[in-house]
C-alpha positions as CSV (number, residue, x, y, z in Angstrom):
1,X,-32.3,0.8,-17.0
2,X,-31.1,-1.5,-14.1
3,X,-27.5,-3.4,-14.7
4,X,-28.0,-6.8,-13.6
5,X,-25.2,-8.8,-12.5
6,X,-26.1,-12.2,-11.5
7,X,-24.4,-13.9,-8.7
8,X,-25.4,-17.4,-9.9
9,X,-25.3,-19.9,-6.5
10,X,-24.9,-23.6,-8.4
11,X,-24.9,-25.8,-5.3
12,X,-23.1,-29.0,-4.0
13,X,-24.7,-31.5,-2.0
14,X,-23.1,-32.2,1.5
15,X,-22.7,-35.6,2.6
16,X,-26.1,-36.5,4.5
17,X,-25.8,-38.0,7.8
18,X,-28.9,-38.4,10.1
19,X,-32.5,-37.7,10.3
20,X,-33.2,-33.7,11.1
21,X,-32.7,-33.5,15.0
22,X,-35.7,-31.0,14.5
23,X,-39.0,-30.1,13.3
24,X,-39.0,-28.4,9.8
25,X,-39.8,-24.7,10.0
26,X,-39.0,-24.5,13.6
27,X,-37.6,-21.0,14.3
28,X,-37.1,-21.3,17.9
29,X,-34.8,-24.1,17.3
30,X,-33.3,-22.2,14.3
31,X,-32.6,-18.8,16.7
32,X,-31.5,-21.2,19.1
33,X,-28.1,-22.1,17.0
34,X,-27.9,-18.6,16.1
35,X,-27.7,-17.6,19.6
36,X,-25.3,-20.5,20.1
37,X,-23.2,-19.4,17.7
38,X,-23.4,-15.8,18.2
39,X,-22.2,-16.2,22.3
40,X,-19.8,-18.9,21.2
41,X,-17.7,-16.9,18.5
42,X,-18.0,-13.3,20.9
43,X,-16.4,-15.2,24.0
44,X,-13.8,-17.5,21.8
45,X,-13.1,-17.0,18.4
46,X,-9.7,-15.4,18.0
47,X,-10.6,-14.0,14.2
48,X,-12.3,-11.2,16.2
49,X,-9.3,-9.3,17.8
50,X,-6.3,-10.6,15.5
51,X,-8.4,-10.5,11.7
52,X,-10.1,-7.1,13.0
53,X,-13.6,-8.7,12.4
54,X,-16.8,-6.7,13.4
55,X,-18.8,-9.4,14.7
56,X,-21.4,-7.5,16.0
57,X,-22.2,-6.0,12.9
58,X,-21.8,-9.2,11.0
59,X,-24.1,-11.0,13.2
60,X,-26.8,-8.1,13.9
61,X,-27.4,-8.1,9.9
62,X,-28.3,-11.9,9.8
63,X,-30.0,-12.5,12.7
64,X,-33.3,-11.7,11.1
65,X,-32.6,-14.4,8.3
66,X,-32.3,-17.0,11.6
67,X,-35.8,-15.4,13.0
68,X,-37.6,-15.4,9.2
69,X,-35.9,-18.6,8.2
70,X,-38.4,-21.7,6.8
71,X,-36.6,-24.0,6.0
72,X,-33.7,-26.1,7.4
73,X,-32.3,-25.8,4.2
74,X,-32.0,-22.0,4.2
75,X,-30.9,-22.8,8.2
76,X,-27.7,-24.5,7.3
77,X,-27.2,-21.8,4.7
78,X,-27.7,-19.0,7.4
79,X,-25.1,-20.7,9.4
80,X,-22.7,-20.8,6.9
81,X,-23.0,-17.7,5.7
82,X,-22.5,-16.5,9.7
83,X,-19.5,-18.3,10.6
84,X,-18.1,-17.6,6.9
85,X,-17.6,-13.6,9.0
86,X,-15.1,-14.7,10.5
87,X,-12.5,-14.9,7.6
88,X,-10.7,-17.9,9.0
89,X,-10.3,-20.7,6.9
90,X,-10.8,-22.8,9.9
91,X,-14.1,-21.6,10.9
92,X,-16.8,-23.5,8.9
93,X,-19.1,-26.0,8.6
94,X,-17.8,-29.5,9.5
95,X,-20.7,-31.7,9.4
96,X,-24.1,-31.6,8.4
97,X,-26.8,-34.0,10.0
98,X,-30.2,-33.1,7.5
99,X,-30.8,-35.7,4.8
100,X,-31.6,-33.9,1.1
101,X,-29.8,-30.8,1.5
102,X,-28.2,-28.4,-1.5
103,X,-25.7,-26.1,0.2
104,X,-22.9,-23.7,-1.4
105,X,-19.8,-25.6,-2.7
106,X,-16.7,-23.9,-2.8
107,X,-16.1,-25.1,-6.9
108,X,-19.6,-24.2,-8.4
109,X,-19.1,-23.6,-11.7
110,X,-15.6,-23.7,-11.5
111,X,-13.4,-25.5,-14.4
112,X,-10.0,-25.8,-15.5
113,X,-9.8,-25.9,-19.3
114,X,-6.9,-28.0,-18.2
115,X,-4.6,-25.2,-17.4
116,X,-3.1,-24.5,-13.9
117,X,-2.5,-20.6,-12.7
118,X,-0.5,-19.0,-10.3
119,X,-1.9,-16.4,-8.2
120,X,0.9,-13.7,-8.2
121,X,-1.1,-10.7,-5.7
122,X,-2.9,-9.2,-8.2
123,X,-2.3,-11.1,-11.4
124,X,-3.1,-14.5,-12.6
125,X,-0.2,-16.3,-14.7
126,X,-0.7,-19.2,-16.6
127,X,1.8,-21.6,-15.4
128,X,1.4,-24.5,-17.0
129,X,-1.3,-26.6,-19.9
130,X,-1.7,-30.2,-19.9
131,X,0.0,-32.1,-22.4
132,X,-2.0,-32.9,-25.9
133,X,-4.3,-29.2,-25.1
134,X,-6.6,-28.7,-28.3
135,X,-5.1,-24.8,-27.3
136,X,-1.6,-25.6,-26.7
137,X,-0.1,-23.4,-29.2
138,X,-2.1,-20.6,-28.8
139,X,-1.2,-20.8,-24.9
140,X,2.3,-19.3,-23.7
141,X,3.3,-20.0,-20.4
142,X,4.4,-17.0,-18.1
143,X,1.0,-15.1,-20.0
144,X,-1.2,-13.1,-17.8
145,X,-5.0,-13.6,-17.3
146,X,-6.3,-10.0,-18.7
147,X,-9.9,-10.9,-19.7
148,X,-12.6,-13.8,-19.4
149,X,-15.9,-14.1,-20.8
150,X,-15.4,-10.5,-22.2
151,X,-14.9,-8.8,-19.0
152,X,-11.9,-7.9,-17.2
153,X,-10.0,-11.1,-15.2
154,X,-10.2,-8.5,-12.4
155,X,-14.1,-8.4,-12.0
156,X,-14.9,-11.9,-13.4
157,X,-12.6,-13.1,-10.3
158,X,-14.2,-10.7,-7.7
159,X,-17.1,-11.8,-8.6
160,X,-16.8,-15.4,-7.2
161,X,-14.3,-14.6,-4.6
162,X,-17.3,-12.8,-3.2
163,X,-19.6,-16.0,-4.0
164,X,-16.8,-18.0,-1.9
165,X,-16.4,-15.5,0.7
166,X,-20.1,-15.4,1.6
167,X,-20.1,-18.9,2.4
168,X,-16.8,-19.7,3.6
169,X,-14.1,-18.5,5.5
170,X,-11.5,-17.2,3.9
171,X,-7.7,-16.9,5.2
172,X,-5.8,-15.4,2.7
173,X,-5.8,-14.9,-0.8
174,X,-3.1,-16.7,-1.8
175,X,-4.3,-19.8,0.0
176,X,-7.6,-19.3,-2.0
177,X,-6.5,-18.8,-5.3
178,X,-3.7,-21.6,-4.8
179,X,-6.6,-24.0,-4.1
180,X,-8.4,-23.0,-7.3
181,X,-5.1,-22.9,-9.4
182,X,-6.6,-25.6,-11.9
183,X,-10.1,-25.2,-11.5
184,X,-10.3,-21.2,-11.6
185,X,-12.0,-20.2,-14.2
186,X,-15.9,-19.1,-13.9
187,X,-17.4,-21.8,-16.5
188,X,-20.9,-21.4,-15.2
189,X,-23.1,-23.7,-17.2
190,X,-21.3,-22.9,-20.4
191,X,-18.9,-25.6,-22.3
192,X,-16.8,-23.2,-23.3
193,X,-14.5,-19.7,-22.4
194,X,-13.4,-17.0,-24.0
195,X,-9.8,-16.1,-22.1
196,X,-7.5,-12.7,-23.4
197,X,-3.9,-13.0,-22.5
198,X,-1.6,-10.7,-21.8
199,X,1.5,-12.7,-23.9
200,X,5.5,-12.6,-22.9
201,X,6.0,-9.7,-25.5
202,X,3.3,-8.0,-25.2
203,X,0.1,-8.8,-27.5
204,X,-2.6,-9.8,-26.3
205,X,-4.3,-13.4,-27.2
206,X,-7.5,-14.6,-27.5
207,X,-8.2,-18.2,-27.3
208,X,-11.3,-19.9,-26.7
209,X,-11.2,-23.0,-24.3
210,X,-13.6,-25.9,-23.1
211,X,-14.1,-26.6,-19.5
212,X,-11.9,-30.1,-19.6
213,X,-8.6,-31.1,-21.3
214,X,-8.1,-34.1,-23.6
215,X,-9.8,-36.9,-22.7
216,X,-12.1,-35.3,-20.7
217,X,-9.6,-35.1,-18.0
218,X,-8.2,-32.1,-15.4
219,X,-4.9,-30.9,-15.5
220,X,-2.8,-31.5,-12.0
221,X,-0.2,-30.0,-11.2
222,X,1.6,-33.7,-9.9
223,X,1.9,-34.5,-13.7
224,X,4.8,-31.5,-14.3
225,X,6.0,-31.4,-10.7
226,X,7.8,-35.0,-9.9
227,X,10.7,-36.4,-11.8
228,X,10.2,-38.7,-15.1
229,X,8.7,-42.0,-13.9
230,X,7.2,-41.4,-10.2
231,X,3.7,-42.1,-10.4
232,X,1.4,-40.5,-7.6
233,X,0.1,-42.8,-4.9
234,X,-1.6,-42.0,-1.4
235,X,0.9,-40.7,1.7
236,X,4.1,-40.3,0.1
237,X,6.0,-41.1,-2.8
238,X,9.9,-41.0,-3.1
239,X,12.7,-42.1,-5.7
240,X,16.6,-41.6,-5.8
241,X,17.9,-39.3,-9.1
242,X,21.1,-39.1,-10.1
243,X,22.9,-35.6,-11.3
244,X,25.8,-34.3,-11.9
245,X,27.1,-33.3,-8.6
246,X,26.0,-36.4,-7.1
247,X,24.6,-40.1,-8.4
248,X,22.3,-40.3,-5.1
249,X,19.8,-37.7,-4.5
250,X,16.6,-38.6,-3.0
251,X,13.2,-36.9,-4.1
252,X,10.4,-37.7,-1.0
253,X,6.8,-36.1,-2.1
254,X,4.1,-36.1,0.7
255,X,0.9,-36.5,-1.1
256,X,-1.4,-37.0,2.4
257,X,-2.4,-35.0,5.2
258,X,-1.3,-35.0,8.5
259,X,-2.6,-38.4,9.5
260,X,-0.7,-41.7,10.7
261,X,-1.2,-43.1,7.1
262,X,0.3,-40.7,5.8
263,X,3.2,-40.6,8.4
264,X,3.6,-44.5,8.1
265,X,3.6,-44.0,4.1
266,X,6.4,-41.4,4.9
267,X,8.3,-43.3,7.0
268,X,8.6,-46.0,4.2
269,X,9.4,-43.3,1.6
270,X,11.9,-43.1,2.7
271,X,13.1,-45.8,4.2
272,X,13.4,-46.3,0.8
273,X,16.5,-43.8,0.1
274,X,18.7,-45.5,2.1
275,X,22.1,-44.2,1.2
276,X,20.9,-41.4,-0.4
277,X,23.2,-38.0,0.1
278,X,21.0,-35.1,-0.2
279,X,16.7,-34.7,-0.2
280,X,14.5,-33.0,-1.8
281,X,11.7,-33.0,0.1
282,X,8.9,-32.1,-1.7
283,X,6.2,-30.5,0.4
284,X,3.8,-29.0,-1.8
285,X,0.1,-29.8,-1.6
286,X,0.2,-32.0,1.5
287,X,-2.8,-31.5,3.7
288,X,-3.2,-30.1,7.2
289,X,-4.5,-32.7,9.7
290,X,-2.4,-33.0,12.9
291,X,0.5,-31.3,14.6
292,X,1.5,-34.6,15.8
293,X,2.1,-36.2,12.8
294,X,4.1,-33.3,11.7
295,X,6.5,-33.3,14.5
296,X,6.9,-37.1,14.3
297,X,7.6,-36.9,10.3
298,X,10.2,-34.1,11.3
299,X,12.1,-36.1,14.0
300,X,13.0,-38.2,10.7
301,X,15.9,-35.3,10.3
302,X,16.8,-34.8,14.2
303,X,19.2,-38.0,15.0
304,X,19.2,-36.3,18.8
305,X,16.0,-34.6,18.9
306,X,16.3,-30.8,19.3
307,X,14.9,-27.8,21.0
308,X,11.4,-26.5,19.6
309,X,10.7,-23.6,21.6
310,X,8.0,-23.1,22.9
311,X,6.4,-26.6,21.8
312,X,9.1,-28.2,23.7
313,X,11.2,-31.1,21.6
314,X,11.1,-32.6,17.7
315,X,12.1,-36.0,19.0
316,X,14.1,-38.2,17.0
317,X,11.7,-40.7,15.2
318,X,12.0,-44.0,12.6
319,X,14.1,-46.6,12.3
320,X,17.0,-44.3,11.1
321,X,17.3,-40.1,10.9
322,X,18.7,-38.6,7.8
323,X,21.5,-35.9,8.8
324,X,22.5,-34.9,5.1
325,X,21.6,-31.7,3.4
326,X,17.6,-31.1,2.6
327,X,15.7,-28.4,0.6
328,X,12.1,-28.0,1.0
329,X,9.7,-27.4,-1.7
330,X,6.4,-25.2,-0.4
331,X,3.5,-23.3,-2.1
332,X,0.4,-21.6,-1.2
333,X,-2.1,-24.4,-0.7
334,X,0.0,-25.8,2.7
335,X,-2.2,-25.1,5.5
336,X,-2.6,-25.6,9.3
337,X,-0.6,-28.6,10.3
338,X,1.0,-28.7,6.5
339,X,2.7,-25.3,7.9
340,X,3.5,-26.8,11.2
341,X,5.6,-29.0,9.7
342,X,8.0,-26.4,7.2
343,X,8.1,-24.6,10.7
344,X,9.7,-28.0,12.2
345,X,12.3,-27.8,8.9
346,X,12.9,-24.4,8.9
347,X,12.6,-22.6,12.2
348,X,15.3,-24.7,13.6
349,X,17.2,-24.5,10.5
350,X,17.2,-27.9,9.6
351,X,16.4,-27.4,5.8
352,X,16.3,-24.1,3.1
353,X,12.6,-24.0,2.0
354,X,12.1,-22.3,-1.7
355,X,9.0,-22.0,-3.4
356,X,5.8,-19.3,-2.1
357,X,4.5,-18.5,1.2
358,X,2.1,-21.3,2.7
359,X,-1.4,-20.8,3.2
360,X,-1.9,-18.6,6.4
361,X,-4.1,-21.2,8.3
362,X,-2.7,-20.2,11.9
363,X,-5.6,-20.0,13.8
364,X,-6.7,-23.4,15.4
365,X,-10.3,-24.5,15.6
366,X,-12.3,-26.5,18.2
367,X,-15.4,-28.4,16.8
368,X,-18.8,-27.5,18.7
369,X,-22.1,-29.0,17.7
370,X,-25.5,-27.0,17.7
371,X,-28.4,-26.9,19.7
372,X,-30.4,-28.0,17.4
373,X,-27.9,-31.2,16.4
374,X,-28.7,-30.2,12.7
375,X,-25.0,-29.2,11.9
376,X,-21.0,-29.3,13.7
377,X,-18.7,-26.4,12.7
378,X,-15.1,-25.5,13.7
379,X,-14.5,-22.2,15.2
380,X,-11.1,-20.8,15.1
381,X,-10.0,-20.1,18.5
382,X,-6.1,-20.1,18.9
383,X,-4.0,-17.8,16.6
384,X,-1.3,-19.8,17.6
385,X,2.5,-18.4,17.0
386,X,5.6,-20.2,15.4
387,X,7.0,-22.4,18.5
388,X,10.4,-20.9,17.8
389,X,10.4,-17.2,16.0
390,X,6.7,-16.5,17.8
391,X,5.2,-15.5,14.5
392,X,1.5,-15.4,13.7
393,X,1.4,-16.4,9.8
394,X,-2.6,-16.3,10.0
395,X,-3.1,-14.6,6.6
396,X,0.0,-14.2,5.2
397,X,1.3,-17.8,5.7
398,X,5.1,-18.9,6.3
399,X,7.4,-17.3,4.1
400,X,10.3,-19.7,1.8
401,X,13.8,-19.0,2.4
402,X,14.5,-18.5,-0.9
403,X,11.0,-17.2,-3.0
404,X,10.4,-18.6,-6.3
405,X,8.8,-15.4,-9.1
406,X,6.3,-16.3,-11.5
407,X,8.5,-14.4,-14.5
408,X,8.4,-15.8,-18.1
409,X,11.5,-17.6,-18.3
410,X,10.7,-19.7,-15.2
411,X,7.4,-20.1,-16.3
412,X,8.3,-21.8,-19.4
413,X,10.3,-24.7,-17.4
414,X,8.0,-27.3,-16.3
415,X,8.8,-27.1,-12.8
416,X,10.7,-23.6,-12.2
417,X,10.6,-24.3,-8.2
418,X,12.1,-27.8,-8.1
419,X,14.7,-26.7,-10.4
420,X,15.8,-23.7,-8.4
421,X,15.7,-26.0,-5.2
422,X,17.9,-28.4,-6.9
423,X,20.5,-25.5,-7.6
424,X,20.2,-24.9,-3.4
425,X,20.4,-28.6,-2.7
426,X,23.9,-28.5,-4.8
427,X,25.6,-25.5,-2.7
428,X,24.3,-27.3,0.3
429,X,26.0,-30.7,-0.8
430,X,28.6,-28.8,-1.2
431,X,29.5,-27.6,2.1
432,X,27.9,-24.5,2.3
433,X,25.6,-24.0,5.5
434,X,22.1,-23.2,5.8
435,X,22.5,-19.7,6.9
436,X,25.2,-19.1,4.2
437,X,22.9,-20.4,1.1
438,X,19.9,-18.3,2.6
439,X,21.7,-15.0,2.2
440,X,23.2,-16.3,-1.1
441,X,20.2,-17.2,-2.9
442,X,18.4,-14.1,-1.0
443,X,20.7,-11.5,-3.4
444,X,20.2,-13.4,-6.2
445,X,16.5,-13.1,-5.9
446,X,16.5,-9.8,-4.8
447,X,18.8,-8.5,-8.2
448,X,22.0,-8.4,-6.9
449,X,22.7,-11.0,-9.5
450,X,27.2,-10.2,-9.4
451,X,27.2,-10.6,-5.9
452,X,25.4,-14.0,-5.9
453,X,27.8,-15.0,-8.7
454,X,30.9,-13.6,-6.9
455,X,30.0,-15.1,-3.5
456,X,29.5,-19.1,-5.1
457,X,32.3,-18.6,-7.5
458,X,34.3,-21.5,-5.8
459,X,31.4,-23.3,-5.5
460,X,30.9,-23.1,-9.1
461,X,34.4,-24.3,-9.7
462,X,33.8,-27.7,-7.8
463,X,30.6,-28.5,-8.1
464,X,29.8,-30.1,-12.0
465,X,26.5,-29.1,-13.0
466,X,26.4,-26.2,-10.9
467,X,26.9,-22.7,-12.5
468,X,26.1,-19.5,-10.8
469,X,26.7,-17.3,-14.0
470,X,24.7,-19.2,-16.0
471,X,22.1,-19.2,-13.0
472,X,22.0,-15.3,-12.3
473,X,22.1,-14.6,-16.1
474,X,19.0,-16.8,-16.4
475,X,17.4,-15.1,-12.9
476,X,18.5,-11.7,-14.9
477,X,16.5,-13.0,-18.0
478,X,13.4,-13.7,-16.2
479,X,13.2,-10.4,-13.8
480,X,13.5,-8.3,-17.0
481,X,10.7,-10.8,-18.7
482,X,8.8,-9.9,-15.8
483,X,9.8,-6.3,-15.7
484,X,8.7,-5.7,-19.3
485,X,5.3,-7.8,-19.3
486,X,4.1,-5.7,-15.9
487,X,4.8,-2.2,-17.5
488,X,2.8,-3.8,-20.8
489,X,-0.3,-5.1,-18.3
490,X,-0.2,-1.6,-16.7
491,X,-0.5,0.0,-20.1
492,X,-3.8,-2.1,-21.0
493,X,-7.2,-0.7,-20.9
494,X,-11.3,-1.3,-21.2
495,X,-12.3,-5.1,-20.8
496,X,-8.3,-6.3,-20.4
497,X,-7.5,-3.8,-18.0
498,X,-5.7,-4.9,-15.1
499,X,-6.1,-5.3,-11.3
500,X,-5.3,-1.8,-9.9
501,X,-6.5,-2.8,-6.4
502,X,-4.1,-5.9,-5.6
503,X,-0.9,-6.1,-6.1
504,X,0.8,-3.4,-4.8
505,X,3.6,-5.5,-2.5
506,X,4.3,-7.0,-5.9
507,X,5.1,-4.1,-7.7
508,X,7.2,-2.9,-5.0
509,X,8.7,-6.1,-5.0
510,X,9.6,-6.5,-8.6
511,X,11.0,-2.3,-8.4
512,X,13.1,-3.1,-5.3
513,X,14.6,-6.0,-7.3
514,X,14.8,-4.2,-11.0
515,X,16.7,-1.2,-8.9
516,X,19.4,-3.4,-7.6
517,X,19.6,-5.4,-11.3
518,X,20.5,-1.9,-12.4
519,X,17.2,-1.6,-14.0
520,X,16.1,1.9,-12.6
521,X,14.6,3.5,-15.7
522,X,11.9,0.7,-16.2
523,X,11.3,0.5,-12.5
524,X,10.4,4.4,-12.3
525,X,8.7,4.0,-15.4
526,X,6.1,0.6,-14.1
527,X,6.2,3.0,-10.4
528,X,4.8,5.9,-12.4
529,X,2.5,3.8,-14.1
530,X,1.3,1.8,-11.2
531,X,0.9,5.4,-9.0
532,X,-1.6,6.4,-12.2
533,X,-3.8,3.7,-10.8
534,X,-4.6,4.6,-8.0
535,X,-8.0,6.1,-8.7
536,X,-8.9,3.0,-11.3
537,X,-8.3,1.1,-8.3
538,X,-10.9,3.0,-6.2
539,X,-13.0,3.1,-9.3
540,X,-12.8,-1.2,-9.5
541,X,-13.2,-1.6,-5.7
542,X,-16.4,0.5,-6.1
543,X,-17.5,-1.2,-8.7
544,X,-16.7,-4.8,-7.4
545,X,-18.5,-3.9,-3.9
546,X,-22.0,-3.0,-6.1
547,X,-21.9,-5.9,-7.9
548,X,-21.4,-8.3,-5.2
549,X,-23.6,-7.1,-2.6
550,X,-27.0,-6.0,-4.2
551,X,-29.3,-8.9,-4.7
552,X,-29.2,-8.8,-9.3
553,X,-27.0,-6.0,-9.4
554,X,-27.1,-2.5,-8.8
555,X,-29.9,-0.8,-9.7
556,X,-30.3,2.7,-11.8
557,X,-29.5,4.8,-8.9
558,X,-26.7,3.2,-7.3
559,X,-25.1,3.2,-11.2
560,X,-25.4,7.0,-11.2
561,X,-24.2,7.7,-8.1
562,X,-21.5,5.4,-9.0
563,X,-20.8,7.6,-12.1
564,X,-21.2,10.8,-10.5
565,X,-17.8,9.8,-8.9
566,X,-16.1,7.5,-10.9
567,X,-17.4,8.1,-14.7
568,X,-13.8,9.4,-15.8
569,X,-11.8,6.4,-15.0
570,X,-11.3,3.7,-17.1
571,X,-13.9,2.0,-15.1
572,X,-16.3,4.2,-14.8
573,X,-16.5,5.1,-18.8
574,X,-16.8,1.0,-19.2
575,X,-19.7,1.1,-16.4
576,X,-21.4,4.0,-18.4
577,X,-21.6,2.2,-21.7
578,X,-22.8,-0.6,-19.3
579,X,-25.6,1.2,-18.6
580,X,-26.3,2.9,-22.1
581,X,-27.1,-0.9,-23.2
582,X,-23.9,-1.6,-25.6
């Protein structure tokens, strides 16, 4: 009996140009673009040496689909799936010139139930749920993803990251999953989903949700992450709080890309804090667009311009520069010239960033057009360092100074990372300098909670509102939250058991930090657990790689030769009943 696992391909029309610059059916013209491509990406595309990409390989096994190809339908899809190879975000399709045409979308079938996750390497958390859910009580924030649609989270995600991936390029997993944070969930056709969560003390929930919220409506992540009373609008948003430690605090969200609107929309942002003694400048989900645009938004901060290695000079920009304290919020869905700009705050220490590594968009495209004038793409063609530290963050993006964890005490505040950057913004206020906050809020996320307590004592005595014991206690809270829900996902097995493949730099993580919170016998107990794994994990990867690259599945051979090697794992035993029809 064959297993058949259906890679459904629900498509999304691109925005149709022009005439075909072609006959229909015209395979000259169609090998023509494939050559094209082929000699452009061999002689420039930088994804080749720095992402270890086997072109060759990649481009030998479609190069028959170019000669057989009928259609320029299944052309354009041919192309995409060949520059998709590359694994760089930047690489891709740009612009489309064939009226009528059904290609891939990055979101088919994709829904949010009105929930938003965080991708934690490995492990999906559930981070926030709209206000007025049908679910809300039945939905814990800080809970982890186990199970959806009755399979593992593990598979049911693999399976349309490899959808995704075939089409598109893909830079770094974090980027991906940040991008899909409230619209993750593999809906299909269906109306509804059956989730299991893994639940802040350990049992496990099921809960059956409907593709949209109340009202019909998405959850965004905007609604929870600006203060009371700033409604969103394009290019930037800004308004002045008061707190305890000061009445004049200025919150500045960029909403745009990289672009002069959004730059002019900045500028008048905040313009508008005039007076204003320290900023939180809230980065997170800006677009990429243009260095330019960056730097200029970044001479905001520089009254005399300064140094920008190998880029040359931030000038000083605006009307007026801000020289007062500034913490900047990041997350994972920051790319390209989005990055370029924490670099511009952060390599020059201008500004401590908290929050989660950018995207990993460092490689920077050219647009080319095709032969045949069917299609544009980008290819990637300059893995471009950090002006000033010469790092390449392709991948694995630009790293905060002070990282925000996804444990269940901070999950259950509406906005964990603003609230932590507000804590920085009052040491910084304070006096303390930018290196001196870095290495203080470093040891308190890395579990040396009495040291971070000891070092800000007299801060804590001056500044009202600001307590480091009642900060590293809740810090303390959370990493044993944390701490305890991993060694309960590690425990799970059959359809909720976990992701054995990823995650790995997050267990290590979590140990290093549960060690120096004096919280050895539970870290040696989740590293034992985790070191169990490791043949689940080949077992899953296996698995995953059947499933997502035969055409309906693998058939009854592959399965046994599957189970000839993996049929005692966890995996294996749930792929054998699989095949026995239960």
């Amino acid at each position: 009996m064959a297993i058949r696992v259906a890679l459904a391909l629900v498509t999304l029309a691109f925005g149709s140009i022009a005439g075909g610059a072609v006959a229909a059916g015209d395979r000259k013209a169609y090998l023509r673009d494939f050559e094209f491509i082929d000699e452009t990406v061999r002689s420039r595309a930088a994804a080749i040496e720095s992402k270890k990409v086997d072109w060759k390989r990649h481009a030998a096994r479609l190069r028959k689909k170019f000669a057989e190809c009928a259609s320029d339908e299944e052309h354009l899809r041919n192309c995409m799936e060949l520059i998709a190879g590359l694994r760089d975000s930047h690489s891709d399709v740009t612009r489309v010139h064939v009226k009528g045409v059904d290609l891939p979308g990055k979101f088919d079938g994709l829904y949010g139930a009105a929930l938003d996750f965080a991708w934690d390497d490995g492990k999906f958390v559930l981070r926030s749920v709209k206000e007025g859910h049908a679910r809300a009580a039945q939905l814990a924030e800080g809970s982890v993803l186990v199970g959806v649609g009755g399979e593992p989270a593990w598979l049911a995600f693999a399976r349309d990251r490899a959808r995704i991936e075939r089409w598109f390029g893909i830079s770094s997993l974090h980027s991906l999953y940040g991008s899909l944070s409230n619209r993750l969930l593999p809906f299909g056709d269906a109306q509804q989903l059956e989730l299991a969560l893994l639940e802040p003390g350990g049992d496990v929930a099921t809960v059956t949700v409907s593709r949209w919220g109340p009202g019909g409506k998405a959850h965004y992540p905007f609604d929870v992450e600006v203060p009371e009373g700033v409604e969103y609008a394009d290019g930037a948003v800004s308004t002045m709080l008061r707190t305890k430690w000061s009445p004049k605090v200025g919150y500045l969200r960029i909403t745009g890309g990289m672009n002069r609107e959004t730059c002019d929309a900045f500028h008048a942002a905040l313009d508008a804090l005039a007076g204003m003694e320290a900023l939180v400048l809230d980065c997170r989900w800006m677009g990429g667009g243009g260095d330019a645009s960056a730097w200029e938004m970044a001479g905001r901060f520089f009254p005399d311009g300064v140094d920008n290695g190998r880029n040359g000079r931030i000038e000083a920009s605006g009307a007026t520069r801000f020289e007062g304290p500034v913490v900047l919020l990041q997350n994972e869905t920051m790319v390209s010239s989005a990055e370029t700009f924490t670099w511009a705050m952060t390599e020059t220490d201008r500004a401590v960033s908290v929050g989660r590594p950018t995207g990993g968009w460092g490689i920077i495209p050219n647009v080319v057009s095709c032969p045949s004038g069917m299609l544009d793409l980008r290819i990637g063609v300059n893995d471009r360092p950090t002006p000033i530290r010469g790092v390449h963050t392709e991948g694995v993006g630009w790293p905060p100074d002070v990282l925000v964890p996804w444990g269940p005490v901070l999950c259950a505040e509406p906005d964990p990372v603003r609230s932590v950057g507000m804590d920085v913004l009052a040491v910084l206020h304070a006096g303390e300098s930018v290196k001196e906050v870095r290495a203080a809020f470093g040891r308190l996320f890395a579990g040396e909670h009495d040291a971070f307590v000891k070092g800000l004592a007299k801060v804590g005595r001056e500044v009202t509102g600001f307590d480091p014991a009642r900060l590293a206690k809740k810090i303390e809270d959370d990493l044993k939250g944390e701490l305890d829900l991993e060694l309960d996902l590690a425990r799970l097995d059959g359809a909720r058991a976990p992701d054995a493949v990823q995650g790995e730099e997050r267990i290590e993580r979590l140990v290093a930090r549960a060690k120096a919170a004096g919280l050895s016998k539970k870290a040696s107990a989740l590293q034992k657990l985790w070191r169990g794994r490791k043949a689940e994990a080949a077992a899953q990867a296996a698995w995953v790689d059947l499933v997502t690259t035969s055409d309906g599945g693998p058939d009854e051979k592959a399965v046994k030769a599957y189970l000839s090697k993996h049929g005692r794992t966890v995996t294996g035993r749930a792929v054998k009943d699989l095949a026995r029809g239960r």
